[in-house]
C-alpha positions in Angstrom: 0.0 0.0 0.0 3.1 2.3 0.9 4.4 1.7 -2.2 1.9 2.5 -4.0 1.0 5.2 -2.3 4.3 6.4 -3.1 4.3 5.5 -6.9 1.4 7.7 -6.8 3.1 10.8 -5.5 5.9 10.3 -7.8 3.1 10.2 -10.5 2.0 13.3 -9.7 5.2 14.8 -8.7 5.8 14.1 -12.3 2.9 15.7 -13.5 3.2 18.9 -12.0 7.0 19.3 -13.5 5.3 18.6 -17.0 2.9 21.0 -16.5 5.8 23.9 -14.9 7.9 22.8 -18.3 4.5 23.9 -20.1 4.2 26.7 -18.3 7.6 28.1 -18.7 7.9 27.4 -21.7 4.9 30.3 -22.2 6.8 32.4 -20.2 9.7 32.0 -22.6 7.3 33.0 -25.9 5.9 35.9 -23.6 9.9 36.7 -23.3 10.1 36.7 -27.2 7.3 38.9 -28.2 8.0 41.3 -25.6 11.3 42.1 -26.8 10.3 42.2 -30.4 8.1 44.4 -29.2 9.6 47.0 -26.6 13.1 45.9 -26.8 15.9 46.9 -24.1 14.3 50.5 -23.7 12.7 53.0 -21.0 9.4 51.3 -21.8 10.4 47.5 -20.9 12.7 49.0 -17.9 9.3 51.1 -16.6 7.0 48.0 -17.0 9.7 46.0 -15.2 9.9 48.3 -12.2 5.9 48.5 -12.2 6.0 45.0 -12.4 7.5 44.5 -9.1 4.4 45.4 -6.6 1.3 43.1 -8.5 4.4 40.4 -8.8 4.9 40.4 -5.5 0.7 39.5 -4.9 0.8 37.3 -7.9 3.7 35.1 -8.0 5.1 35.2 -4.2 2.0 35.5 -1.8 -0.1 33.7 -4.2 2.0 30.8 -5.8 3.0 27.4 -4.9 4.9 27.8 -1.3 3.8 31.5 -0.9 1.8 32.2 2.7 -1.3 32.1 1.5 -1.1 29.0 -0.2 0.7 27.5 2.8 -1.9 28.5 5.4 -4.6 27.3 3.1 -3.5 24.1 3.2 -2.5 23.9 7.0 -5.5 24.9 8.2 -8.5 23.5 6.1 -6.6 20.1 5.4 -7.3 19.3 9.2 -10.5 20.4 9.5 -12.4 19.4 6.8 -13.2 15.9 7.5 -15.0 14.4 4.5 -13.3 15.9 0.7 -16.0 13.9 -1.4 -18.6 16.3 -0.1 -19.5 19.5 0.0 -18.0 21.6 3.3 -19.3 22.1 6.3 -21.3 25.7 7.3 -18.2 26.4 9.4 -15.8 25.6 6.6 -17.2 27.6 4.3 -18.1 30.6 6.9 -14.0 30.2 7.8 -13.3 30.7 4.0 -15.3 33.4 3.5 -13.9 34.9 6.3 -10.6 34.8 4.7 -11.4 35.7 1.7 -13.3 38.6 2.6 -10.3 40.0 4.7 -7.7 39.3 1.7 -9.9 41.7 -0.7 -9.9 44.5 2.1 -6.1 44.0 2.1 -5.3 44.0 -0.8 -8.0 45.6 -2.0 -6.7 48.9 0.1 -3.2 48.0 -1.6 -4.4 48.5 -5.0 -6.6 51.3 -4.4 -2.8 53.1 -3.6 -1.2 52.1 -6.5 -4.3 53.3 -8.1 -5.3 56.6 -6.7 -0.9 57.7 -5.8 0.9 55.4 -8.8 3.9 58.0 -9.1 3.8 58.6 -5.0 4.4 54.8 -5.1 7.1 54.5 -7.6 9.3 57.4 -6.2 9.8 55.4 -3.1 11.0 52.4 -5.1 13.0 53.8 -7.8 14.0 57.1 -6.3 17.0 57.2 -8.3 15.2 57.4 -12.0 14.9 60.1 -13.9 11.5 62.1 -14.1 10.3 60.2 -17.4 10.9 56.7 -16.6 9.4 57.6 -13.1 6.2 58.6 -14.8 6.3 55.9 -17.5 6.5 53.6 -14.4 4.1 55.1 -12.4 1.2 55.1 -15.9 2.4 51.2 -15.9 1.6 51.0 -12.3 -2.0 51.9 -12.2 -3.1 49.8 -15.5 -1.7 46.9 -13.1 -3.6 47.8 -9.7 -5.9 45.4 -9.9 -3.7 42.7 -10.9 -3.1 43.4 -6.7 -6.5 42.6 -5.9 -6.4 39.8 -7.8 -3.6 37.9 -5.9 -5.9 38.6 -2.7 -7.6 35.3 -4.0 -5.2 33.4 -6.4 -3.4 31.8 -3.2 -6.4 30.8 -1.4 -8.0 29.4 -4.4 -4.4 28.0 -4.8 -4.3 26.5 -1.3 -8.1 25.5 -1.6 -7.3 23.4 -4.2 -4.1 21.8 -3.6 -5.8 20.4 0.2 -8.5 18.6 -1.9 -5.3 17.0 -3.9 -6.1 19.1 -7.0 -2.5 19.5 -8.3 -2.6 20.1 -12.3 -5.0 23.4 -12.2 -3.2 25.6 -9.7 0.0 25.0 -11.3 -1.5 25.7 -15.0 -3.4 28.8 -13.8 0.0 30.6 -13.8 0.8 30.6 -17.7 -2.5 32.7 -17.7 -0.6 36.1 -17.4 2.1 34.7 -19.8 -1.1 33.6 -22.3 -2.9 37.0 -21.5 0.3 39.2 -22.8 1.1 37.1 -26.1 -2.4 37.3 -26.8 -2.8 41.4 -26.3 0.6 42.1 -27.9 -0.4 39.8 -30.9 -3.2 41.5 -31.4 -2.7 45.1 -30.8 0.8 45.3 -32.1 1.9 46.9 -29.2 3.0 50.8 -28.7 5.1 53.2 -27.6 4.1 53.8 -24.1 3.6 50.2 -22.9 -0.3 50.5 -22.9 -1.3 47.0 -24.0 2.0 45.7 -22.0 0.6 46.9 -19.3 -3.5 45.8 -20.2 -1.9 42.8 -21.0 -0.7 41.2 -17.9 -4.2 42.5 -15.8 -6.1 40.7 -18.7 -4.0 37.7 -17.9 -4.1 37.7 -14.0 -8.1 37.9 -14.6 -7.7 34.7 -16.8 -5.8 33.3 -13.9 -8.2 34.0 -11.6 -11.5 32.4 -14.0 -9.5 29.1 -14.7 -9.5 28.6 -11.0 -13.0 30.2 -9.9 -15.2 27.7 -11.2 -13.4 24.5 -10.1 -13.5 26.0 -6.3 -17.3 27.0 -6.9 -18.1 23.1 -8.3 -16.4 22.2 -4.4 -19.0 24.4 -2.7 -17.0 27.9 -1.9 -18.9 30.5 -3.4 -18.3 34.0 -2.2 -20.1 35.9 0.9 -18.5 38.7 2.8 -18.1 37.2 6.2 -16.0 39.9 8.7 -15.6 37.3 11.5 -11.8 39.1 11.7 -11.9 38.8 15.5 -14.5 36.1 16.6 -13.5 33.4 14.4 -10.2 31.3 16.0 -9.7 29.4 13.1 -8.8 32.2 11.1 -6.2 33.4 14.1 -5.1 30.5 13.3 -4.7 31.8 9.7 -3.3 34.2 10.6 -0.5 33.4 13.1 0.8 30.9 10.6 0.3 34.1 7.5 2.3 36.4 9.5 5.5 34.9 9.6 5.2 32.9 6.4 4.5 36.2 4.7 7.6 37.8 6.0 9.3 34.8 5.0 7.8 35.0 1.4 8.6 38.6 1.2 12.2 39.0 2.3 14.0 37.9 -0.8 11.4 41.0 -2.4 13.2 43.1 -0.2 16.1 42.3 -1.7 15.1 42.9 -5.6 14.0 46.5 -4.1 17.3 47.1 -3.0 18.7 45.9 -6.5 16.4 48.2 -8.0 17.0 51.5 -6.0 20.9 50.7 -7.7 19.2 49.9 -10.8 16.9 53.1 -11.5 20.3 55.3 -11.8 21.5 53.2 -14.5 21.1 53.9 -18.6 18.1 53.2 -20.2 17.5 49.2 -20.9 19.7 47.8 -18.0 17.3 46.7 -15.9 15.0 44.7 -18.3 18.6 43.0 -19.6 19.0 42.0 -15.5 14.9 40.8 -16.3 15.8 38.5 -19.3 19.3 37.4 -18.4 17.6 36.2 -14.7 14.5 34.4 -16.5 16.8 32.8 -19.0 19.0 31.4 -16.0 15.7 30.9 -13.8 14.1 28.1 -17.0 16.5 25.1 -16.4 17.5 26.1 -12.8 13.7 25.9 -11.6 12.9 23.1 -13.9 15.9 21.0 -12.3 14.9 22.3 -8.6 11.4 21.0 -9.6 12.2 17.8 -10.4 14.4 17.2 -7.8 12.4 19.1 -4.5 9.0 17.7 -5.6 9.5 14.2 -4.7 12.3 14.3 -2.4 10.7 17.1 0.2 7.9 15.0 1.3 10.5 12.4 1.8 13.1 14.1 3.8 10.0 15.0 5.6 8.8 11.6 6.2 12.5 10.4 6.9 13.2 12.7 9.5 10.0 11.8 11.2 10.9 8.2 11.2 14.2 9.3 12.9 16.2 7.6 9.8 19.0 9.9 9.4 21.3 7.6 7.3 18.9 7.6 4.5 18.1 11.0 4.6 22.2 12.3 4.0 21.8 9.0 1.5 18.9 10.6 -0.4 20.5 14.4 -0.2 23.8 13.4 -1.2 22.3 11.1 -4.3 19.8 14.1 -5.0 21.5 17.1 -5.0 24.5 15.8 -6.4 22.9 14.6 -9.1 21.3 18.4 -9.6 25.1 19.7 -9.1 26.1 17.2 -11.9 23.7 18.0 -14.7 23.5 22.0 -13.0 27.5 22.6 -13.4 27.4 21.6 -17.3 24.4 23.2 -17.9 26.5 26.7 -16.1 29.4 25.8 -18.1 27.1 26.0 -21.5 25.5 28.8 -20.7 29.2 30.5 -20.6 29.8 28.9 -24.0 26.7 29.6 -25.6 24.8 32.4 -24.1 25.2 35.1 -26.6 24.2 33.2 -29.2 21.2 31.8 -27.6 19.8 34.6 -26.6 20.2 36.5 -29.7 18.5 33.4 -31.7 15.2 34.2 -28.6 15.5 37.6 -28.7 17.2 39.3 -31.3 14.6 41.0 -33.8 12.1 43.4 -34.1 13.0 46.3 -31.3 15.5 44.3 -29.5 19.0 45.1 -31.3 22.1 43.4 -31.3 23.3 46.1 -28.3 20.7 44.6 -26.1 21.6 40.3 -26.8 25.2 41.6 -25.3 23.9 43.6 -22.0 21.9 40.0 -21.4 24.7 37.9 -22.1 27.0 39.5 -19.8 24.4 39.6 -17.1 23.9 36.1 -17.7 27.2 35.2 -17.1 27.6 37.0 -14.0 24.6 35.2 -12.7 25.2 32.3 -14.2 28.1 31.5 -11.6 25.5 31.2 -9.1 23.9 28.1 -10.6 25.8 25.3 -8.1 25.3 27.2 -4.6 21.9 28.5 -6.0 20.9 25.1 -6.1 22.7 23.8 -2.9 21.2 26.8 -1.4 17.4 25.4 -2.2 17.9 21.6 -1.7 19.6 22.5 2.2 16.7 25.0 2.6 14.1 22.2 2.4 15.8 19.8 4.9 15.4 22.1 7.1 12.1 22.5 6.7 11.9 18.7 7.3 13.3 19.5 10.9 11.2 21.6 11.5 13.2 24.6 11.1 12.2 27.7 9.2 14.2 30.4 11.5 17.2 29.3 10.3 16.9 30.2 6.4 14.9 32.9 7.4 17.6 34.7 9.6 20.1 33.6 7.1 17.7 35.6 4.2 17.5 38.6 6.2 21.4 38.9 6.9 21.5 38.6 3.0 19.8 42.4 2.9 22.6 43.9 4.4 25.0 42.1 2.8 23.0 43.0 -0.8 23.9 46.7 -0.1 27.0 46.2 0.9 28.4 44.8 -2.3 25.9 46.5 -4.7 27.5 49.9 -3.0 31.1 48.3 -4.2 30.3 47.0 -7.4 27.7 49.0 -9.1 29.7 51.8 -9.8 32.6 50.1 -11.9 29.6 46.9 -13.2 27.0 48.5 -13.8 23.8 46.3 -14.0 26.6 43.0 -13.9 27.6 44.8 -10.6 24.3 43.7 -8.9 24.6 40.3 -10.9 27.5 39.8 -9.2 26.6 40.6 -6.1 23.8 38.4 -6.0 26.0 35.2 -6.8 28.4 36.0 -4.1 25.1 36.0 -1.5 23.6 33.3 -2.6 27.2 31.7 -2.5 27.6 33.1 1.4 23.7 32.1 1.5 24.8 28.4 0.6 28.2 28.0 3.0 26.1 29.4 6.1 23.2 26.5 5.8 25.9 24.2 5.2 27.4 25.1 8.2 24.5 25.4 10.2 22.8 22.1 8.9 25.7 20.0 11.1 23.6 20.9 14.4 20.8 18.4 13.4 22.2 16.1 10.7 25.6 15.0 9.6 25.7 15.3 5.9 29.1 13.7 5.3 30.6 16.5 3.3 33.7 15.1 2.5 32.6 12.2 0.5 30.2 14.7 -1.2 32.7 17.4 -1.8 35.4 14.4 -3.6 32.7 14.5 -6.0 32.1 17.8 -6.4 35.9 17.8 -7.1 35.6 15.1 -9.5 33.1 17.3 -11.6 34.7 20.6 -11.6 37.7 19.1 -13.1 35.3 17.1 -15.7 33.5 20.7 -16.2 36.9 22.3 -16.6 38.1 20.4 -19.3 34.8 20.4 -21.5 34.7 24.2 -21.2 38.5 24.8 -22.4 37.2 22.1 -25.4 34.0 23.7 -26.0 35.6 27.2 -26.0 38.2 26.4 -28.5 35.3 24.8 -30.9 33.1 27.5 -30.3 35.8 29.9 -31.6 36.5 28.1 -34.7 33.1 27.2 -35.7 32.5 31.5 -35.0 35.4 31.9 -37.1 34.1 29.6 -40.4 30.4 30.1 -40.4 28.6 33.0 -41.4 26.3 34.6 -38.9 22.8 33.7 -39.9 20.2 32.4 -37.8 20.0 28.8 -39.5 23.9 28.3 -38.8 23.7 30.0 -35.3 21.1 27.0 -34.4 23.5 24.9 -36.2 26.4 26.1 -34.2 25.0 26.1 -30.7 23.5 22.3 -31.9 27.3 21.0 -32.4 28.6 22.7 -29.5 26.1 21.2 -27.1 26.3 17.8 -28.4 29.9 18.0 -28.4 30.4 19.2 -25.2 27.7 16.7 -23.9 29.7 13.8 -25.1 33.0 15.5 -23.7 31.3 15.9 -20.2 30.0 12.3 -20.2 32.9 10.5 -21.5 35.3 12.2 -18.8 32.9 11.7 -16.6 32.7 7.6 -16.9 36.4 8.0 -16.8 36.6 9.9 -13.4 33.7 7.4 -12.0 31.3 10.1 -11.0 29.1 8.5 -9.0 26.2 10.8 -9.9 26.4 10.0 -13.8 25.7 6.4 -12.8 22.8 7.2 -10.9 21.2 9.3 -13.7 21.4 6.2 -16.0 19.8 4.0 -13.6 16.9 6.9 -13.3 16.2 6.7 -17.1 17.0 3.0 -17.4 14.0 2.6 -15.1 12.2 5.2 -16.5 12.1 3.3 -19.7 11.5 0.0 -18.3 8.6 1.2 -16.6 7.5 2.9 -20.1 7.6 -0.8 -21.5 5.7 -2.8 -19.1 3.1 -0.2 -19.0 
């Protein structure tokens, strides 16, 4: 029964990494019409900046992990007792509750941004110059109720996921993505950022109607319900929101303080920073998916059982594994980047000046990929202790240290400048958990670190191989878009063949686990 109970999980676990591929992947063609549309310019940078605040509702308090979502799913998975029928008066009076007090929230929120847009955006960039402060601030108030909005996209979120409805909330997302290819398409765009602007409200909206009617069908229609005070199940909601909310938003903080830097820069730096972090963001978070989905519930279940050798087992196995496929994937990007992003990117408004801001942001953040990803996995066995306080003191020190080095190394860098600096944090970030982690578990670094060893040498010699070959075949082909795929085909296969091979030779440990994964993979595929 266990087993299959955990055959399922993996099922879904699965599933949902499928559907985040999807929905990426919709972010990526969002990517590509909005810079044939608005280029590296004061438009993009304004809608950027603007971007920030509804983001902030949309993607962090509303998505999957963020505090609404979390307390949803805390409180109402223990008391609803029966999820084949339709909820219980209290239930749906605690529900209502919260959802009634989320629109006021966030409904006062919006109303701000609304009525006092440039008020709003002179706090956050109060370095810009008058026009892109205006721009920014015109961008702002076509997004306020994007805002209101994410009052309900986490509860609905949480609602959904506690009645084990997995595919729909993680879908819903690619609704803003869908809702700004389809505006731009058809409008053409402009020169103020109008339908850029329209364009991501019309998609939140969508985001918000995918998900409505599913959560009606379970029997949580809306009433305004203001039991704020009387109601202890929703201070329960809200001891559990509080901190989780601060949690959610600290890492916010720390874009704010990248774009105070930002706003003094030329025109077109910060939405370079915007594409060069997305770009890095598509494998990272599709690897981190893949990996944290199934193995979180386990460290969970592991530490719970008190089975500590196979939960270093399963870490080292699991995140070396990510470090393995994560370091060649860093070690491409440094090969290839320029001409990757110019075949995405490169036409319409966004000119060959703009492909090389991204690609040297890229490569600057790019050098965070293995403690980025350390940094995660670590974060979650904590969580399986028990232990949020840790990563969230650990975030917080991270503020300080964000102005720190963006004060060093903005002036001579530029926009790579905060690049930089937030690859050496994340890289601090990373060494402090590991450190820390040795009061509750004994991860057996040493073994793990041979390996580590073993792959920086492997990555080494495939990047002095694949530099040389990318330098010839620049110097022999002619630069057109057919032999640029062609080009960046070679090079990866090449390079991939390189890694592998040295990697056999080395005995990698991690490179034999990967084959067993997709030997089994397709095994299973056949006797299905």
């Amino acid at each position: 029964m266990e087993d299959s109970k955990n055959q399922g999980l993996l099922k879904s676990a699965g599933l949902i990494v499928i559907v985040i591929l999807l929905s990426k992947l919709a972010g990526f063609i969002r990517d590509i019409i909005v810079a044939n549309y608005y280029g590296a310019s004061l438009v993009s940078d304004a809608y950027f900046y603007a971007y920030q605040i509804p983001a902030l509702a949309v993607v962090i308090l509303g998505g999957m992990g963020g505090p609404f979502h979390s307390a949803t799913v805390s409180v109402f998975s223990r008391i609803i007792d029966n999820f084949n029928v339709k909820p219980k008066k209290e239930v749906k009076r605690l529900f209502n509750t919260y959802e009634t007090f989320s629109l006021l929230v966030f409904g006062l929120i919006a109303l701000i941004c609304f009525l006092y847009p440039d008020w709003v955006m002179k706090i956050i960039i109060s370095q810009a110059s008058p026009e892109l402060s205006s721009l920014a601030a015109y961008h702002l108030r076509l997004m306020s109720p994007v805002i209101l909005v994410g009052a309900l996209l986490g509860l609905y979120y949480g609602i959904l996921v506690t009645y084990n409805k997995f595919l729909l909330p993680n879908i819903a997302p690619s609704m803003v993505s869908v809702g700004i290819i389809l505006t731009l398409i058809i409008t053409k765009g402009d020169n103020t950022g109008f339908y850029l602007a329209l364009g991501t409200t019309i998609g939140a909206l969508l985001q918000l109607l995918v998900q409505t009617p599913v959560v009606l069908k379970l029997g949580y229609s809306f009433k305004p319900v203001f039991d704020f005070f009387k109601n202890k199940k929703f201070s329960e909601i809200l001891e559990l929101l509080m901190p989780a909310f601060l949690s959610s938003t600290i890492g916010q903080i720390g874009i704010y303080v990248d774009i105070f830097f930002a706003s003094s820069l030329a025109q077109g730096q910060w939405t370079a920073y915007g594409y060069a972090n997305r770009i890095f963001q598509f494998p990272v978070g599709l690897m981190l998916s893949a990996l944290l989905v199934p193995l979180f519930p386990l460290f969970s279940r592991l530490v719970a059982q008190e089975k500590f050798d196979e939960v270093r087992h399963y870490f080292n196995k699991g995140v070396g594994s990510l470090i393995f496929v994560g370091t060649f994937t860093m070690i491409y990007i440094f090969i290839a980047r320029t001409d990757l992003i110019s075949l995405a990117l490169e036409r319409g408004a966004f000119s060959s000046e703009a492909t090389l801001m991204v690609s040297e942001v890229l490569f600057f953040i790019s050098l965070s990929i293995i403690p980025y990803m350390f940094r995660d996995s670590i974060t979650r066995l904590y969580y399986s202790f028990g232990d949020s306080k840790t990563p969230f003191y650990i975030a917080i020190s991270s503020i300080l240290l964000k102005l720190i080095f963006n004060s060093i190394l903005v002036g001579p860098l530029g926009i790579n400048g905060i690049a930089l600096s937030t690859s050496i944090i994340t890289l601090i970030n990373a060494v402090l958990l590991a450190f820390l982690i040795r009061k509750k578990i004994s991860i057996g670094y040493r073994v793990f670190f041979k390996q580590v060893l073993k792959i920086l040498l492997c990555a080494l010699i495939t990047f002095i191989l694949g530099f040389f070959l990318n330098s010839f075949l620049s110097s022999i082909f002619i630069n057109s878009f057919i032999l640029k795929i062609v080009k960046v085909s070679v090079v990866l296969a090449i390079m991939l063949i390189t890694y592998v091979t040295i990697a056999h030779l080395l005995r990698i440990e991690y490179l034999e686990d990967l084959k067993e994964k997709i030997e089994s993979k397709l095994r299973n595929r056949k006797n299905a």
